[in-house]
PADODREN-914664 format. One record per residue: residue in one letter; residue number from 1; x, y, z of N, C-alpha, C, CB in turn. Coordinates in steps of 0.05 Angstrom, whole numbers, plus 5000, padded with zeros to 4 digits. Atoms other than C-alpha are relative to their C-alpha. Glycine has a CB too. Example, Ala and Ser with C-alpha at 12.3 -4.5 7.8 and 13.67 -1.06 7.14 Angstrom:
<atom 'a'; 1; <5018; 4976; 5000>; <5246; 4910; 5156>; <5018; 5024; 5000>; <4980; 5001; 5025>>;
<atom 's'; 2; <4984; 4976; 4999>; <5273; 4979; 5143>; <4985; 5022; 5014>; <5009; 5009; 4971>>;
//
This chain:
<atom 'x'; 1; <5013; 4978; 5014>; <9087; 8992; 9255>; <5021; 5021; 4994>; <4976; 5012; 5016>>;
<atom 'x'; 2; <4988; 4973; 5010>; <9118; 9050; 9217>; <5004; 5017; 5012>; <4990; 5010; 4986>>;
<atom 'x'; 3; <5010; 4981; 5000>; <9128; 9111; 9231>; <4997; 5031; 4980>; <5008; 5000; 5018>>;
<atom 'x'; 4; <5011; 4983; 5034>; <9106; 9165; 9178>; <4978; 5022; 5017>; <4975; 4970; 4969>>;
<atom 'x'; 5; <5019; 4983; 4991>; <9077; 9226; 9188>; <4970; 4998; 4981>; <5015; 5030; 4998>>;
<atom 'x'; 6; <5034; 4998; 5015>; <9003; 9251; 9173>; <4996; 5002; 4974>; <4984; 5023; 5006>>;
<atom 'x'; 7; <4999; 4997; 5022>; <9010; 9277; 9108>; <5009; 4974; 4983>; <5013; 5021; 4998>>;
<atom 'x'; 8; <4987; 5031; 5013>; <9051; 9212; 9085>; <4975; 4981; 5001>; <5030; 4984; 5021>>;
<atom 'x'; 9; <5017; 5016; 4995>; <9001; 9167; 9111>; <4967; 5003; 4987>; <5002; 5000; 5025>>;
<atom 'x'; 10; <5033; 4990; 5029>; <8937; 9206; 9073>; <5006; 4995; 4977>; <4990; 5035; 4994>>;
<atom 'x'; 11; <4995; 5006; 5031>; <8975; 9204; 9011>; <5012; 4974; 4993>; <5019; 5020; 4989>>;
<atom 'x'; 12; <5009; 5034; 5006>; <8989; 9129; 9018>; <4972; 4997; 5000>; <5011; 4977; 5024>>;
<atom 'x'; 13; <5028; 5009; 4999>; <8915; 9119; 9029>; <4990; 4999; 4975>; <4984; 5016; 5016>>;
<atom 'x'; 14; <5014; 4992; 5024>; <8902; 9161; 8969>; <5013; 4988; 4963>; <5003; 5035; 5006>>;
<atom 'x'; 15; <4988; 5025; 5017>; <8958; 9121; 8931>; <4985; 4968; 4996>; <5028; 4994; 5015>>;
<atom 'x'; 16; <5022; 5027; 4997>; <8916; 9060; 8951>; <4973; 5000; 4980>; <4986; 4998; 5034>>;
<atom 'x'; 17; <5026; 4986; 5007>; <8860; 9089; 8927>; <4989; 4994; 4971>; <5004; 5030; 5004>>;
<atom 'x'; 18; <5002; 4999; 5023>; <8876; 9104; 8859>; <5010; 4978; 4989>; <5008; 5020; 4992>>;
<atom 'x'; 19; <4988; 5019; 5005>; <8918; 9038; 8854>; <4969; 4986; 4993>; <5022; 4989; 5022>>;
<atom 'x'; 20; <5025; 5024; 4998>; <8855; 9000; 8865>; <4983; 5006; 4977>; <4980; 5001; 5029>>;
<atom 'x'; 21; <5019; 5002; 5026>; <8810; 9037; 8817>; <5013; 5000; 4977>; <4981; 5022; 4996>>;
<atom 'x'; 22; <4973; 5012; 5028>; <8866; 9032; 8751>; <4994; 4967; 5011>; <5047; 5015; 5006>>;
<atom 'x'; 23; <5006; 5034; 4999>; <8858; 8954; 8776>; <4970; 4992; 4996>; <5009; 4986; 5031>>;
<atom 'x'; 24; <5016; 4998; 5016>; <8783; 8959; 8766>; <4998; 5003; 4972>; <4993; 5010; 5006>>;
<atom 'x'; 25; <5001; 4997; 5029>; <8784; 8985; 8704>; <5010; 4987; 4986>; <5006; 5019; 4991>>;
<atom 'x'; 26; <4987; 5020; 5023>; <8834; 8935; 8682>; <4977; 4974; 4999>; <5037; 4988; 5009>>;
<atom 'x'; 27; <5032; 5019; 5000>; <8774; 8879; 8706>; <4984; 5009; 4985>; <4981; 4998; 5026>>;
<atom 'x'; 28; <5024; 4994; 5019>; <8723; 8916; 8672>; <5016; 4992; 4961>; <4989; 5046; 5008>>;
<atom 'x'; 29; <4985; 5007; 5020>; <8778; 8907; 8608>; <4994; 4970; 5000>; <5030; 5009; 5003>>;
<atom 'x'; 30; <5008; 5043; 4997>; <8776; 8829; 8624>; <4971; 4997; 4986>; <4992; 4984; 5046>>;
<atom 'x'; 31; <5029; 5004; 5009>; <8697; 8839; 8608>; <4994; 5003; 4968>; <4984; 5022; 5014>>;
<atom 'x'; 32; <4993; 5000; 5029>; <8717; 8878; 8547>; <5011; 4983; 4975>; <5013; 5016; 5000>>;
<atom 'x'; 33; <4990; 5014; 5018>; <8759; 8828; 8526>; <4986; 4969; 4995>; <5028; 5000; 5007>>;
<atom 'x'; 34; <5016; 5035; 5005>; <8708; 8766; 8535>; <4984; 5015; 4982>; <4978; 4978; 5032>>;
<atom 'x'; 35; <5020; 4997; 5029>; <8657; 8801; 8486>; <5020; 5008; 4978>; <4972; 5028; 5002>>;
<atom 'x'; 36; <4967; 4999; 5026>; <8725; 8817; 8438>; <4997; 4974; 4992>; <5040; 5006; 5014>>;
<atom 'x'; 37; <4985; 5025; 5002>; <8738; 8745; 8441>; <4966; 4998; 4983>; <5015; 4976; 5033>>;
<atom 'x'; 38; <5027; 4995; 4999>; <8659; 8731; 8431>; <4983; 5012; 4970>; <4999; 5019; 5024>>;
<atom 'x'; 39; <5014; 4986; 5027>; <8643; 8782; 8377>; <4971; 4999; 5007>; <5006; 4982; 4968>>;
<atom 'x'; 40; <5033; 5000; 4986>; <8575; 8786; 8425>; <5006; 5015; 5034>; <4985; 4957; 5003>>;
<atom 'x'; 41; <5004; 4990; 4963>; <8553; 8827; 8491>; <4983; 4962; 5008>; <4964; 5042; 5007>>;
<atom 'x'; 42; <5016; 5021; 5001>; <8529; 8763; 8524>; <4998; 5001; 5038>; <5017; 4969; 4982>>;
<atom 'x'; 43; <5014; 4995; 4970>; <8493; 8769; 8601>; <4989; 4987; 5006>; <4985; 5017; 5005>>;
<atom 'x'; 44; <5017; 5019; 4992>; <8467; 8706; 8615>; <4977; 5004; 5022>; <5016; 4981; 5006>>;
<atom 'x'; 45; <5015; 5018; 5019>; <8402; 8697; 8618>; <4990; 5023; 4978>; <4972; 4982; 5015>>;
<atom 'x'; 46; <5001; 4989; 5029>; <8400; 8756; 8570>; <5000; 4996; 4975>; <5011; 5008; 4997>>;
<atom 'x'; 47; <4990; 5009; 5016>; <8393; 8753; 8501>; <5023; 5006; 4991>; <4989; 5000; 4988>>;
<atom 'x'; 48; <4971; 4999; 5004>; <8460; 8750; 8463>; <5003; 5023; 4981>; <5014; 4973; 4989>>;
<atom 'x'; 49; <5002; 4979; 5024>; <8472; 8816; 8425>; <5024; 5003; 4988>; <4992; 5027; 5008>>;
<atom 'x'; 50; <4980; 4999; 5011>; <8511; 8810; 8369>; <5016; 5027; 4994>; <4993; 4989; 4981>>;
<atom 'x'; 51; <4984; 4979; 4994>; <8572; 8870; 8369>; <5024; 4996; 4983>; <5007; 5001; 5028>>;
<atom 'x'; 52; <4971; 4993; 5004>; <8638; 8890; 8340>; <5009; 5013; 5022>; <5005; 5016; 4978>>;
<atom 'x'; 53; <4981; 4981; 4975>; <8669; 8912; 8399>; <5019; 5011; 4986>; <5017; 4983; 5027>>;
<atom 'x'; 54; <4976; 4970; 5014>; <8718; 8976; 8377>; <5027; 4975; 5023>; <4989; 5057; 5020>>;
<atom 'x'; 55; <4968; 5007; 4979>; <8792; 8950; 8401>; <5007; 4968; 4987>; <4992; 4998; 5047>>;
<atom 'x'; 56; <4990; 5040; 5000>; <8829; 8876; 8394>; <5001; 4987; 5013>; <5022; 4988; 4996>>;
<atom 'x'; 57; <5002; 5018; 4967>; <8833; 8822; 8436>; <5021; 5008; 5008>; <4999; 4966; 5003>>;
<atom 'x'; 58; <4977; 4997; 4990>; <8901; 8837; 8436>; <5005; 5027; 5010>; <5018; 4994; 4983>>;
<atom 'x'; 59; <5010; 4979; 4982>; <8885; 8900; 8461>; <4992; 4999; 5028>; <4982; 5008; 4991>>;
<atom 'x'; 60; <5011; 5008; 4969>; <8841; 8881; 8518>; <5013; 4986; 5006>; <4975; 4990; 5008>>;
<atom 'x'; 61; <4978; 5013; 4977>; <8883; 8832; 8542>; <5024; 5013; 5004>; <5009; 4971; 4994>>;
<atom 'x'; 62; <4985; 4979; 4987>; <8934; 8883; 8548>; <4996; 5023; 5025>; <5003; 5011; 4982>>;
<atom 'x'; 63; <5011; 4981; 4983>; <8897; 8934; 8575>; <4984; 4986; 5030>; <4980; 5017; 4980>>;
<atom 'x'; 64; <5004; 5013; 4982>; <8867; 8876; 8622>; <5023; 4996; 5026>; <4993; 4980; 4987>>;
<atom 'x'; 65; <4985; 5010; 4987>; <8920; 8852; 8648>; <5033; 5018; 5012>; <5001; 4976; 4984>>;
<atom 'x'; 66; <4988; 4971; 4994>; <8958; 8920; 8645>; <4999; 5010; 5022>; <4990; 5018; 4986>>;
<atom 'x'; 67; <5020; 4977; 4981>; <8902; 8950; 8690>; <5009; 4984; 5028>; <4957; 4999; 4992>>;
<atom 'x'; 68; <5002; 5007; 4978>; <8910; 8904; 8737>; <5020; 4983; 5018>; <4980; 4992; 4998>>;
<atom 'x'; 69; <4975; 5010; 4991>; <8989; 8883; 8745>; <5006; 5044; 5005>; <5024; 4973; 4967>>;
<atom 'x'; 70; <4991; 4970; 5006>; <8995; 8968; 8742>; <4987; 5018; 5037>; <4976; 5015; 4959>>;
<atom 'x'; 71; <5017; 5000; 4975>; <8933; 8968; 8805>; <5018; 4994; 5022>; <4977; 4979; 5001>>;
<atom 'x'; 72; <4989; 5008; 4976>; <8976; 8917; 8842>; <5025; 5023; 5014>; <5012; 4971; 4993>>;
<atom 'x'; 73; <4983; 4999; 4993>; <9043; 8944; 8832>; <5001; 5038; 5008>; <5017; 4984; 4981>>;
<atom 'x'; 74; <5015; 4974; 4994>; <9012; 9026; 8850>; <4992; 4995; 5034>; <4968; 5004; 4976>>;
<atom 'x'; 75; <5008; 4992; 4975>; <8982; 8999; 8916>; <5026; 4993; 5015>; <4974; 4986; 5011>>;
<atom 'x'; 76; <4975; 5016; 4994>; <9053; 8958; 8927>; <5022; 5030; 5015>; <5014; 4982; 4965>>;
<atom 'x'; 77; <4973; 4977; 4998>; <9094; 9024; 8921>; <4984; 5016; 5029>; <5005; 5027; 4963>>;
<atom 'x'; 78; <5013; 4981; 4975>; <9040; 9061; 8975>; <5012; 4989; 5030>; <4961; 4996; 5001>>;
<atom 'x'; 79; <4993; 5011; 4980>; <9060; 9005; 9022>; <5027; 5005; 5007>; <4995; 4977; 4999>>;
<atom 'x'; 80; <4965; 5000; 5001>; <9132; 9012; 9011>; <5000; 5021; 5010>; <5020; 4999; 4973>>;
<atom 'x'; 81; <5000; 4964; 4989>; <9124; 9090; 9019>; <5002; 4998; 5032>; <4965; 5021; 4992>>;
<atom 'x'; 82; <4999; 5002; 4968>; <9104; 9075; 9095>; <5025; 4975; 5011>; <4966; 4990; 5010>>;
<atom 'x'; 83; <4978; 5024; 4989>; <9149; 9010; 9103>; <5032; 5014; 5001>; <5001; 4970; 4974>>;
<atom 'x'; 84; <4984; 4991; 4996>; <9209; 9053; 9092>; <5002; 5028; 5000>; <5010; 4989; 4989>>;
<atom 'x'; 85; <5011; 4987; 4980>; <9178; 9108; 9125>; <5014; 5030; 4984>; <5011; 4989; 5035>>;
<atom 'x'; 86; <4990; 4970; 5012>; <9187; 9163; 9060>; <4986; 5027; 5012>; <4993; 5001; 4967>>;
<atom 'x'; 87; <5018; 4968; 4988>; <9166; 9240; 9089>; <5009; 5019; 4978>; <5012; 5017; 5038>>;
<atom 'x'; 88; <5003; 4982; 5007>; <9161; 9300; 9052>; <5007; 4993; 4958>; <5018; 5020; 5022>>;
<atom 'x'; 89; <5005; 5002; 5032>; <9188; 9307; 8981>; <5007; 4974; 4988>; <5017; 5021; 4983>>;
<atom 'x'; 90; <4994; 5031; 5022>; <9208; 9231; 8971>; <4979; 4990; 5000>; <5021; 4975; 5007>>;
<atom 'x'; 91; <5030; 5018; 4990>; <9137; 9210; 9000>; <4982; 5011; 4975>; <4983; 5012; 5039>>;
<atom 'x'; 92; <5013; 4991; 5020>; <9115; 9260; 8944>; <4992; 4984; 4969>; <5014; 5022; 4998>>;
<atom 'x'; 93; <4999; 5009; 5013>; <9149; 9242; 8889>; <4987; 4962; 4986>; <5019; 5010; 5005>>;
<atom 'x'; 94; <5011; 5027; 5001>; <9135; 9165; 8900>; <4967; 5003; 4995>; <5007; 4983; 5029>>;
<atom 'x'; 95; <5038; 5005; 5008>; <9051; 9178; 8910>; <4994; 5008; 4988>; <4977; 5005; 5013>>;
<atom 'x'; 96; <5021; 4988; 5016>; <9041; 9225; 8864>; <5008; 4989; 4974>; <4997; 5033; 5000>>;
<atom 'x'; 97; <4988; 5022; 5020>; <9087; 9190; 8813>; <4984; 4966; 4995>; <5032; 4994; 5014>>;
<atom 'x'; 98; <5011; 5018; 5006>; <9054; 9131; 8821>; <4966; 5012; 4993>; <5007; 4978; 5021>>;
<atom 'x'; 99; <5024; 4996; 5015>; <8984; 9156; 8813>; <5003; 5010; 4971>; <4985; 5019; 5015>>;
<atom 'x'; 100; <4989; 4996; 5027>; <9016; 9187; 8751>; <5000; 4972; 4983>; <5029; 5013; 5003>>;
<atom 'x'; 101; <4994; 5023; 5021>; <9033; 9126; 8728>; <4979; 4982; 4996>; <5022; 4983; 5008>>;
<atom 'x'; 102; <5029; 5026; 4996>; <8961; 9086; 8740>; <4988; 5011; 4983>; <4978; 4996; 5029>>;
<atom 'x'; 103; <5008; 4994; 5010>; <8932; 9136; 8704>; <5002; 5003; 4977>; <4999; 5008; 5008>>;
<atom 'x'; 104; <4986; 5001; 5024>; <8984; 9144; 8644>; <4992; 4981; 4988>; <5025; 4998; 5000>>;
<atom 'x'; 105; <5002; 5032; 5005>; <8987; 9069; 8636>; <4965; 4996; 4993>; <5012; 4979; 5033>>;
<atom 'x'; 106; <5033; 5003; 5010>; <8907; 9066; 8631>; <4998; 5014; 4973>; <4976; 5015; 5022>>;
<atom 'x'; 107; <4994; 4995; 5029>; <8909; 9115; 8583>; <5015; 4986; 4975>; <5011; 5019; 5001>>;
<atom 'x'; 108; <4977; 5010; 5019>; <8963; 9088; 8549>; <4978; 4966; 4988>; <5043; 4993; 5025>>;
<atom 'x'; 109; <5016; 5025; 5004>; <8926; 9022; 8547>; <4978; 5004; 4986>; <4993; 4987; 5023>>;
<atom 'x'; 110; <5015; 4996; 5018>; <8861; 9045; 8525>; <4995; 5012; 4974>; <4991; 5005; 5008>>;
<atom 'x'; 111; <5004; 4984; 5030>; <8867; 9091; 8473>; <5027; 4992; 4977>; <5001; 5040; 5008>>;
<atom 'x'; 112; <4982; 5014; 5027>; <8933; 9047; 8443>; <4979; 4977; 4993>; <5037; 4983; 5011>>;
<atom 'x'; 113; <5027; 5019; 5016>; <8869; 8995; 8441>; <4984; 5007; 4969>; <4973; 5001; 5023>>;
<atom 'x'; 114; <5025; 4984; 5029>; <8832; 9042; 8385>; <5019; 5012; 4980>; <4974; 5032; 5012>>;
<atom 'x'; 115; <4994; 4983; 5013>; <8894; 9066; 8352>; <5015; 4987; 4976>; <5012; 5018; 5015>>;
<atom 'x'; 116; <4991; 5027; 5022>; <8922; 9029; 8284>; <5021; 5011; 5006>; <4991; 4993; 4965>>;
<atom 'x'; 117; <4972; 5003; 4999>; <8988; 9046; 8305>; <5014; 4988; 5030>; <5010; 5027; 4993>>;
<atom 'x'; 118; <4999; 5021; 4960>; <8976; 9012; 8382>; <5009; 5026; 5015>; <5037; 4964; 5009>>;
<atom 'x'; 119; <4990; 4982; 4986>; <8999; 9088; 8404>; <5033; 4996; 5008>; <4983; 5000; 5022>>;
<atom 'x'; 120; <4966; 5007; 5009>; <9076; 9066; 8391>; <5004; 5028; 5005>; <5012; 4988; 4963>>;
<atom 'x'; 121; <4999; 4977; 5014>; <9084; 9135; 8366>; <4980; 5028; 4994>; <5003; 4989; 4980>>;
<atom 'x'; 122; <5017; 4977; 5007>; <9048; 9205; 8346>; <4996; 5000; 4970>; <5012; 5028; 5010>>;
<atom 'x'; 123; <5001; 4995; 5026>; <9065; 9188; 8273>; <5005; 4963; 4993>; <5026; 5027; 4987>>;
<atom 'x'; 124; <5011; 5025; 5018>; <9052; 9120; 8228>; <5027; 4981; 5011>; <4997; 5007; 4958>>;
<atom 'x'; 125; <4991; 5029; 4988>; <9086; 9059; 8258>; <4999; 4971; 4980>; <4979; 4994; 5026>>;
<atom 'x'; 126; <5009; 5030; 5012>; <9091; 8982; 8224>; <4977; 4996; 5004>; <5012; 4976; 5009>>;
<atom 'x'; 127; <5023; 5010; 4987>; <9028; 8970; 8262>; <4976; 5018; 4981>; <5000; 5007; 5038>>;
<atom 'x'; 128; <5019; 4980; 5018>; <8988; 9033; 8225>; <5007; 5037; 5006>; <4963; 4991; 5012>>;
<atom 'x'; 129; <5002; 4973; 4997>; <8976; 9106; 8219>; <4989; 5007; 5030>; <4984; 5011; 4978>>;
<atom 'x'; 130; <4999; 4997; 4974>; <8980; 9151; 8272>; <4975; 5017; 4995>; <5027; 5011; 5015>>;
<atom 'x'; 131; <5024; 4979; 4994>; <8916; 9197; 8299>; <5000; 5004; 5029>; <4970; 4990; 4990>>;
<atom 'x'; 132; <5010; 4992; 4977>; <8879; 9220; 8354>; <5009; 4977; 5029>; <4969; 5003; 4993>>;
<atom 'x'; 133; <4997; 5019; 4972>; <8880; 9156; 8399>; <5034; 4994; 5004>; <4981; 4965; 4996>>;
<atom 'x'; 134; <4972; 5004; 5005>; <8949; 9142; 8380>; <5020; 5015; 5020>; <5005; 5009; 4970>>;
<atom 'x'; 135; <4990; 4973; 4993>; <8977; 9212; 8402>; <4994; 4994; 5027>; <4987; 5029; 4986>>;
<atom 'x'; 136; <5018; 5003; 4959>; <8937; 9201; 8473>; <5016; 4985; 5005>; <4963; 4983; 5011>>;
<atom 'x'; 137; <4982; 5026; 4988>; <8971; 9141; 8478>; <5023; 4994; 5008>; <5002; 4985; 4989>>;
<atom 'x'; 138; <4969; 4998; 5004>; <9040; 9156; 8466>; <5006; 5017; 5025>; <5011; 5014; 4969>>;
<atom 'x'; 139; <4994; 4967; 4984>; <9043; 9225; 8499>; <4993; 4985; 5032>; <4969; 5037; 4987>>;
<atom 'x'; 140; <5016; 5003; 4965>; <8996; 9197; 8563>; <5023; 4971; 5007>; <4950; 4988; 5001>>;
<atom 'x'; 141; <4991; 5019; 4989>; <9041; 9131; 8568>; <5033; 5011; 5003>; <4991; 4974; 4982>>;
<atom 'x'; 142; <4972; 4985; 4994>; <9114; 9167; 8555>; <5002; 5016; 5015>; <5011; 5012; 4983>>;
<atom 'x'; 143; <4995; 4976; 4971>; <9103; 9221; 8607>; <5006; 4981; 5027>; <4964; 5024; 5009>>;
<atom 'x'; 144; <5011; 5000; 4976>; <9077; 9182; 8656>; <5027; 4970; 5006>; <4957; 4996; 5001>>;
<atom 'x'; 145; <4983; 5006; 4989>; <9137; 9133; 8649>; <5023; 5015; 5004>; <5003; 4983; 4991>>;
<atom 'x'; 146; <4970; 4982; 4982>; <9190; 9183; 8670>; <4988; 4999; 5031>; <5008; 5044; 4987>>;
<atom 'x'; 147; <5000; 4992; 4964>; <9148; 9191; 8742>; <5002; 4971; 5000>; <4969; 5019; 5021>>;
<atom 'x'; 148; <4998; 5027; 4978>; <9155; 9111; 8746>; <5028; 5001; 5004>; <4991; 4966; 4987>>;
<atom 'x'; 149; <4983; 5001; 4993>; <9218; 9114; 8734>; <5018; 5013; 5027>; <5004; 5003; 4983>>;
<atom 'x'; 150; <4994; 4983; 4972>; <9229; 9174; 8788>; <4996; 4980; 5022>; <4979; 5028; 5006>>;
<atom 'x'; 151; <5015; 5011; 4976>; <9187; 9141; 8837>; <5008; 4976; 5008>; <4973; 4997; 4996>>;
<atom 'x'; 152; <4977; 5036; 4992>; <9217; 9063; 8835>; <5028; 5007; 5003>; <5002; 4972; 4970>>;
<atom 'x'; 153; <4977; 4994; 4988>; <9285; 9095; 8836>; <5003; 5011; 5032>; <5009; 5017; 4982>>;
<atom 'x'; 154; <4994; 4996; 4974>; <9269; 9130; 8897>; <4988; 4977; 5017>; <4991; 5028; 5008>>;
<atom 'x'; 155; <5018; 5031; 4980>; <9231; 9059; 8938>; <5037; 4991; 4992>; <4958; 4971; 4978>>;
<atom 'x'; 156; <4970; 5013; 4995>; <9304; 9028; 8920>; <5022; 5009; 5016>; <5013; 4999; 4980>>;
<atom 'x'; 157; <4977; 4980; 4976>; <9352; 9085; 8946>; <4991; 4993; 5022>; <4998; 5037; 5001>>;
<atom 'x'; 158; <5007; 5014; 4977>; <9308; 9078; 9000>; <5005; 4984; 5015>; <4990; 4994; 5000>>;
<atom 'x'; 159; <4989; 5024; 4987>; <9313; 9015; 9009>; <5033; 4993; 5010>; <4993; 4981; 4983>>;
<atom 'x'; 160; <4971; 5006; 4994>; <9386; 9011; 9007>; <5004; 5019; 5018>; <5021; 5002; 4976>>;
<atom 'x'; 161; <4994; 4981; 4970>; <9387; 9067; 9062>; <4996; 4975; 5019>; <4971; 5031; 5009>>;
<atom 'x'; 162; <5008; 5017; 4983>; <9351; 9020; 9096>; <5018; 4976; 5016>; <4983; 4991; 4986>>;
<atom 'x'; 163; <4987; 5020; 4997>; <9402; 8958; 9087>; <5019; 5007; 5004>; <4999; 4985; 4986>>;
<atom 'x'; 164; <4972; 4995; 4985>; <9457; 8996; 9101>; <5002; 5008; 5028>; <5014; 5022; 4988>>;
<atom 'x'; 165; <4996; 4998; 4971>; <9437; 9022; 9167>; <4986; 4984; 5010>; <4996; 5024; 5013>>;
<atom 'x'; 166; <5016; 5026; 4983>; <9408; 8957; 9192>; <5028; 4980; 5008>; <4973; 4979; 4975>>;
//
């Protein structure tokens, strides 16, 4: 077992936490993307209601499979936090960085689902013009990769602390 103070060990929990629900929501995406595929809500033994689901498949299976490689690798970093036993402002950076990033990345995922330019950009892309979802998308997915980057750079330093004094 570790050792890690109190504060570290709540804010892994709460890293866990939020890892897990961003991995929900990418499942509930999986759902989105079977009535996408479908072009029907379908609830067996319900009847089948025919739909346009808003978004692409290629959307939801992004945002599917986004949600829930983004879940894993969010509760991954919480563990690491305690496995190489970060305290104070690296324990920070890492949990709150990663919740940053579960959250970005969702965003980023959903609202590049609704946006004809996939949220590339704030302004018109190959893909389409830019707007509202677009802008969300960009802004909420480009922020929130600078704290991954922070946050996985510091789990490596780490680590190599680690392998050098072992």
């Amino acid at each position: 077992m570790t050792s890690i103070d109190e504060p570290t060990r709540r804010l892994s929990y709460l890293v866990i936490a939020n890892g897990m629900v961003v991995l929900i929501i990418g499942l509930l995406a999986g759902i989105m993307l079977i009535f996408s595929l479908l072009d029907a809500v379908t609830l067996w033994p319900l009847p089948v209601w025919e739909v346009t689901v808003p978004g692409s498949t290629r959307g939801w299976q992004a945002a599917h499979v986004g949600g829930i490689l983004n879940g894993v690798m969010i509760a991954g970093a919480a563990l690491l936090m305690s496995h190489l036993e970060l305290t104070g402002r690296r324990a920070f950076w890492v949990g709150w960085g990663m919740i940053i990033t579960g959250w970005a990345n969702t965003l980023f995922y959903w609202s590049g689902n609704f946006a004809p330019n996939r949220g590339l950009s704030v302004a018109e892309t190959p893909f389409g013009a830019g707007d509202f979802a677009g802008t969300l998308a960009f802004l909420g997915g480009g922020s929130g990769m600078v704290f991954t980057f922070i946050a996985v750079s510091i789990l490596a330093l780490a680590a190599l602390e680690k392998f050098r004094a072992a």
